[in-house]
C-alpha beads as a LAMMPS data file, in Angstrom:
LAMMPS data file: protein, C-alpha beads

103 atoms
102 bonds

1 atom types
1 bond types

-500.0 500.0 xlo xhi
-500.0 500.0 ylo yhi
-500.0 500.0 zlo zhi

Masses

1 110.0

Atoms # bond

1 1 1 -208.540 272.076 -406.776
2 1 1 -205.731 272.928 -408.920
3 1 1 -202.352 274.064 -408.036
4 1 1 -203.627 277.879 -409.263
5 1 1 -206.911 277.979 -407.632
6 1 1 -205.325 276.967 -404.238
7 1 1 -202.739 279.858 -404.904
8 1 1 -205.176 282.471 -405.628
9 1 1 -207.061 281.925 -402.793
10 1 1 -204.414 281.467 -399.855
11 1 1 -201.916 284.705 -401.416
12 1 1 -202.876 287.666 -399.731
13 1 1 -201.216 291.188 -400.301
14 1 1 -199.274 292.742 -397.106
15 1 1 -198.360 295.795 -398.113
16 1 1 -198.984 298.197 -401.350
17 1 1 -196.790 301.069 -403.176
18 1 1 -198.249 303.042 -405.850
19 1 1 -195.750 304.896 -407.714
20 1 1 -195.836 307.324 -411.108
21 1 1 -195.442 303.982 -412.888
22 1 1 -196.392 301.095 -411.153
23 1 1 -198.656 299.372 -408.609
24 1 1 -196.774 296.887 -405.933
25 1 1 -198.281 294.750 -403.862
26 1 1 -196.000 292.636 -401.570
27 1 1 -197.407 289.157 -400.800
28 1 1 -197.835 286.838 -397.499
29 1 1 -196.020 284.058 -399.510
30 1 1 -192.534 286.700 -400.112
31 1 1 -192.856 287.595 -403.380
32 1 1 -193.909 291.013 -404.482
33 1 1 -196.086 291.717 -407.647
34 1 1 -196.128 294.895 -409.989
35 1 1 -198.209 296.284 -412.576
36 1 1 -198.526 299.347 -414.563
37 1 1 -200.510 302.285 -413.051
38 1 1 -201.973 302.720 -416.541
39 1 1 -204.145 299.796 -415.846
40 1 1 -205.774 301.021 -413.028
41 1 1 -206.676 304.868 -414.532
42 1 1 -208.132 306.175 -411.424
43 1 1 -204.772 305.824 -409.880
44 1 1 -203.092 307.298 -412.743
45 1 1 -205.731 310.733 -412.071
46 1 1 -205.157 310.079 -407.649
47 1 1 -203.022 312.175 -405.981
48 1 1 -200.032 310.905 -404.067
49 1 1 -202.075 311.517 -400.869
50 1 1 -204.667 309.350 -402.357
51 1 1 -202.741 307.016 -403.674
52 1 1 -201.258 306.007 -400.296
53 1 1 -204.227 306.089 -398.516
54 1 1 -205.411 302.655 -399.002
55 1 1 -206.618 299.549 -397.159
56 1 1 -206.275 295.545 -397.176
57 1 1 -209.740 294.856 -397.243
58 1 1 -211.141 290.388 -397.048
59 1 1 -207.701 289.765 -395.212
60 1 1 -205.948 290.641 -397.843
61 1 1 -207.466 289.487 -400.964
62 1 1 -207.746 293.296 -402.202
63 1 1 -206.977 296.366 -401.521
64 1 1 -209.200 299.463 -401.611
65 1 1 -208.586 302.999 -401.961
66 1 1 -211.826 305.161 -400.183
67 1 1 -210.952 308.763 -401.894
68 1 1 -211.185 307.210 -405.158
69 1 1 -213.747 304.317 -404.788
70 1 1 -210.979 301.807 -407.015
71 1 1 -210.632 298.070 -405.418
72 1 1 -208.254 295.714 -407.163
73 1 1 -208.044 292.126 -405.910
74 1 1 -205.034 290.513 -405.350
75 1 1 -206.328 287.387 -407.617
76 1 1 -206.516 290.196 -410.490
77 1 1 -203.317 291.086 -410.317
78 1 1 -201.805 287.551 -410.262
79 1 1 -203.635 286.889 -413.496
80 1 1 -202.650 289.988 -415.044
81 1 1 -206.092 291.444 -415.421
82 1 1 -207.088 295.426 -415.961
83 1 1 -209.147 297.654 -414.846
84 1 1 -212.568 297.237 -416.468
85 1 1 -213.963 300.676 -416.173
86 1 1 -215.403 301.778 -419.150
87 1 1 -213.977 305.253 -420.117
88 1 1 -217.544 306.785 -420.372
89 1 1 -217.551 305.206 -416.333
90 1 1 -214.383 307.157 -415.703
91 1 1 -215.391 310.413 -417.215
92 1 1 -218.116 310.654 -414.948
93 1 1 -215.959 310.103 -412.434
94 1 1 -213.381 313.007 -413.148
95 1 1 -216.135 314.907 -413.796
96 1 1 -217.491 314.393 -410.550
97 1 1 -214.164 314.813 -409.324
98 1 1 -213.747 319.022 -409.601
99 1 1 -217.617 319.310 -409.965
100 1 1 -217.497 320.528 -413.809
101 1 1 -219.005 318.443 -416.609
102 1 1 -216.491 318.169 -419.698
103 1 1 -218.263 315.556 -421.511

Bonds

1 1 1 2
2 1 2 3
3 1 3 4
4 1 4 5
5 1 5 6
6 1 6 7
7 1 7 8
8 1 8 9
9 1 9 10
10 1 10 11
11 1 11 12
12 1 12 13
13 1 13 14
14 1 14 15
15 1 15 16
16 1 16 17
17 1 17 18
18 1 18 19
19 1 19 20
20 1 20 21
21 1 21 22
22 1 22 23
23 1 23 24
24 1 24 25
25 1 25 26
26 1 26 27
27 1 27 28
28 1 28 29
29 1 29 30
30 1 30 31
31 1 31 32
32 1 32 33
33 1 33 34
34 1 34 35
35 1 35 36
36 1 36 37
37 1 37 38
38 1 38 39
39 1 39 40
40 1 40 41
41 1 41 42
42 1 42 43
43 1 43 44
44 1 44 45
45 1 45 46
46 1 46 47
47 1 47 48
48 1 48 49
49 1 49 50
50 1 50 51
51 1 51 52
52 1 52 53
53 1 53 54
54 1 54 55
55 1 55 56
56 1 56 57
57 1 57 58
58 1 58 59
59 1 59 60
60 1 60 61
61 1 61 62
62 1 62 63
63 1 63 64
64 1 64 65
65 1 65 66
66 1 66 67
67 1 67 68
68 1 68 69
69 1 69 70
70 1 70 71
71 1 71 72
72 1 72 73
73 1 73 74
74 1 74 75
75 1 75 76
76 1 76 77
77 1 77 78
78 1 78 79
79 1 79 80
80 1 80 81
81 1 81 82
82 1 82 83
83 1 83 84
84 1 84 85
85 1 85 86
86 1 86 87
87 1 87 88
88 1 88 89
89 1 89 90
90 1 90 91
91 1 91 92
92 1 92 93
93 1 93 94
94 1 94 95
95 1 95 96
96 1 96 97
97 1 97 98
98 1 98 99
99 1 99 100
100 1 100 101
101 1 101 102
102 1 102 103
């Protein structure tokens, strides 16, 4: 196992902020991560109340946020990865949101 594989699999996140403009994640091993909001567009269309109500979910491997069905793994966001929801995915989604179909 490489020096890589063993750190993706033992880093876990501790604690999460989601601001206007970034997502950061503070890790077990000290060092805190951050990444654009863009990436994740479901946060970019939560509310702050949503936003902050997430959970650690597998120990801390990801996170998950219930009112907006998004889960973003910690591994993900070491290796710099984006969302990869389709945007015909998320227009159903905000459509489903306010219960009006603007497609």
């Amino acid at each position: 196992m490489n020096t890589l594989a063993l750190e993706l699999n033992t880093t876990l996140a501790v604690n999460v902020v989601v601001t206007d403009d970034s997502l950061i994640v503070d890790l077990s091993d000290g060092r805190t991560i951050s990444a654009p909001i863009e990436w994740f567009p479901r946060l970019v269309h939560a509310t702050i109340a949503q936003r902050n109500n997430w959970r650690l979910i597998g120990r801390g491997h990801g996170i998950h946020w219930e009112d907006i069905d998004e889960d973003i793994s910690v591994e993900g966001l070491l290796l710099g990865k984006k969302s990869h929801e389709t945007q015909s995915s998320l227009e159903r989604w905000l459509n489903g949101r306010d219960g009006i179909w603007h497609g």
